[in-house]
Each structure stands twice: as structure tokens, then as C-alpha cells.
C-alpha positions as CSV (number, residue, x, y, z in Angstrom):
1,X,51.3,-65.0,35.0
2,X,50.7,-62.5,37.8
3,X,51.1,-58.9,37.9
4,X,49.8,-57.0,41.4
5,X,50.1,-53.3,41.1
6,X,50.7,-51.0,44.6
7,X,51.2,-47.7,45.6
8,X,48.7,-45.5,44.4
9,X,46.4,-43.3,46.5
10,X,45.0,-39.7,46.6
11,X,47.9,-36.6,46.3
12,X,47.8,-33.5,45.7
13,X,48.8,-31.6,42.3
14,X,52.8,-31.1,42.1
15,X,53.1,-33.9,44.4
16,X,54.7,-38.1,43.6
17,X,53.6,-41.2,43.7
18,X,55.8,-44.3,43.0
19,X,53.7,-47.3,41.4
20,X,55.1,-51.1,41.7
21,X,54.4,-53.9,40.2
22,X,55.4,-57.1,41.4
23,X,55.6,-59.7,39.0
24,X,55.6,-63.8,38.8
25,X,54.7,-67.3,36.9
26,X,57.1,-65.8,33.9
27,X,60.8,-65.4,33.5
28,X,60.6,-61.1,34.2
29,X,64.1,-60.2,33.0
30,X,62.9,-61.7,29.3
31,X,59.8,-59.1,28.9
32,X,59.6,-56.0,28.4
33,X,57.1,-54.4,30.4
34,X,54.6,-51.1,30.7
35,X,52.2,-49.2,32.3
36,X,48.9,-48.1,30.6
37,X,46.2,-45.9,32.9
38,X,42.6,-45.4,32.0
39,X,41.3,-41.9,33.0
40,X,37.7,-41.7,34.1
41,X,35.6,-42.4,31.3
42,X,38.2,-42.6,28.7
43,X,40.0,-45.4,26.9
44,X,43.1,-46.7,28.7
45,X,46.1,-45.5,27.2
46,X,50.0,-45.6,27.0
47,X,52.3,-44.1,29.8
48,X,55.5,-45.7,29.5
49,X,57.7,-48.8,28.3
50,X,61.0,-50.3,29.5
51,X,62.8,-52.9,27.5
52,X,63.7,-56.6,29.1
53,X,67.3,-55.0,30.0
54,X,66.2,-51.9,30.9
55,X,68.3,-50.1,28.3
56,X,65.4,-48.1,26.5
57,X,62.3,-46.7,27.7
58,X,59.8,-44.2,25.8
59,X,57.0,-42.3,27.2
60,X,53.7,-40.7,26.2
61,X,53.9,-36.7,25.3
62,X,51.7,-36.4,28.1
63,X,54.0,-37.6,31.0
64,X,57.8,-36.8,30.0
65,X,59.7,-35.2,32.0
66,X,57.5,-36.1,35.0
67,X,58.0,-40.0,35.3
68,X,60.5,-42.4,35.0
69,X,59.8,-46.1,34.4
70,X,62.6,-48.4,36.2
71,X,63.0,-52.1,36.7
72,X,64.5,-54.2,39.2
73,X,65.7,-57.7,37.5
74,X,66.7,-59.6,40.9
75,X,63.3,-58.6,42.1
76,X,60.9,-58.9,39.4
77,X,59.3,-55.8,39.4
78,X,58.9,-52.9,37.7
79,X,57.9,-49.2,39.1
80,X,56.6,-46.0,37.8
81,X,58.2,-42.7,39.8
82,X,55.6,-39.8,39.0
83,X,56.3,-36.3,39.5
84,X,54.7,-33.1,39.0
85,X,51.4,-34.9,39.3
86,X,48.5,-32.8,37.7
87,X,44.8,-33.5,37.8
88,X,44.9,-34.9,34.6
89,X,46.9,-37.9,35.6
90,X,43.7,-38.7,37.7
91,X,43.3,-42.8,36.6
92,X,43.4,-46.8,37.2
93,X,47.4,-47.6,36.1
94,X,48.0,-51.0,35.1
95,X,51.0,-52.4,34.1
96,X,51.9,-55.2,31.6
97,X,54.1,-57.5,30.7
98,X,55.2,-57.6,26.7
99,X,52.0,-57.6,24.7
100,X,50.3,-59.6,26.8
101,X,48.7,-59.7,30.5
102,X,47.5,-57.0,32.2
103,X,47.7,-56.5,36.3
104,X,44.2,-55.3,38.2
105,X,45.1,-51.8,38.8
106,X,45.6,-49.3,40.8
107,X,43.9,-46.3,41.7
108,X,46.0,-42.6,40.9
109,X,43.7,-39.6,42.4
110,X,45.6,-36.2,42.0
111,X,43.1,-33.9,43.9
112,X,43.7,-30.7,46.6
């Protein structure tokens, strides 16, 4: 199982950021999949879930409204759209596939 993480980087609050994760070495469209971040110096924590079909997806209080979790089947990934970034949202995301592995991360900075 692989799971590489891209498209984080520095912006600035009220700006976006769309995260991927590419998947591989599991059958994607059977999984239901995540992201989790980990602030600085805090536990990592829930963002967002999307089911295996990608009919149901819940979020944490903290980001509703502002992201949107997505999945491409026929591409085996899965992507976070975030908007209305705040400082707050400052972390290492990581997605995962169902309750198991974890990708490496990547780096959110939300900073003027």
C-alpha cells in the first residue's frame, strides 16, 4: 500500500489549497478513505471522510463549509479542496485509506 500526498505549500489566510493523494498496491474504489492533519504540537486529528463510492462524506466542525473531500475512482486518488483557509489550519495533512495506512504528509502553512 502506497499513499503520496501533494499539493501543499505556504498561503495566505482566505486563500485555497487543493491536497491529492495518489494511491496504489490496493483495490482504491473498495476503501473508504480520509485526511487527518496534525497541527504543530498537537495530536493529529480528523478532517474529513469519503466513502468507497463517494456517496457520503462528513467533516470535522472545524472545517465545514470550507473543504470538500472528492475522489476520483478511474484514478485512484483522492483530494481535499480547502477554502477560506485560516491560521489555524496551519498543519502536516495526511490521508488514509479505511482504518489503516497512513501517507507521509504534507505540509499546510496558512501565513500573510
Amino acid at each position: 500500500v502506497q499513499l503520496v500526498e501533494s499539493g501543499g505549500g505556504l498561503v495566505q489566510p482566505g486563500g485555497s489549497l487543493r491536497l491529492s493523494c495518489a494511491a496504489s498496491g490496493f483495490t482504491f474504489s473498495s476503501y473508504a478513505m480520509s485526511w487527518y492533519r496534525r497541527p504543530p504540537g498537537k495530536e493529529r486529528e480528523f478532517v474529513a471522510a469519503i466513502t468507497n463510492t463517494g456517496s457520503i462524506r462528513n467533516y470535522a466542525d472545524s472545517v465545514k463549509g470550507r473543504f470538500t473531500i472528492s475522489r476520483d475512482n478511474a484514478k485512484n486518488t483522492v483530494y481535499l479542496q480547502m477554502n477560506s483557509l485560516k491560521a489555524e489550519d496551519t498543519a502536516v495533512y495526511y490521508c488514509r485509506a479505511g482504518a489503516g495506512s497512513w501517507g507521509q504528509g504534507t505540509q499546510v502553512t496558512v501565513s500573510s
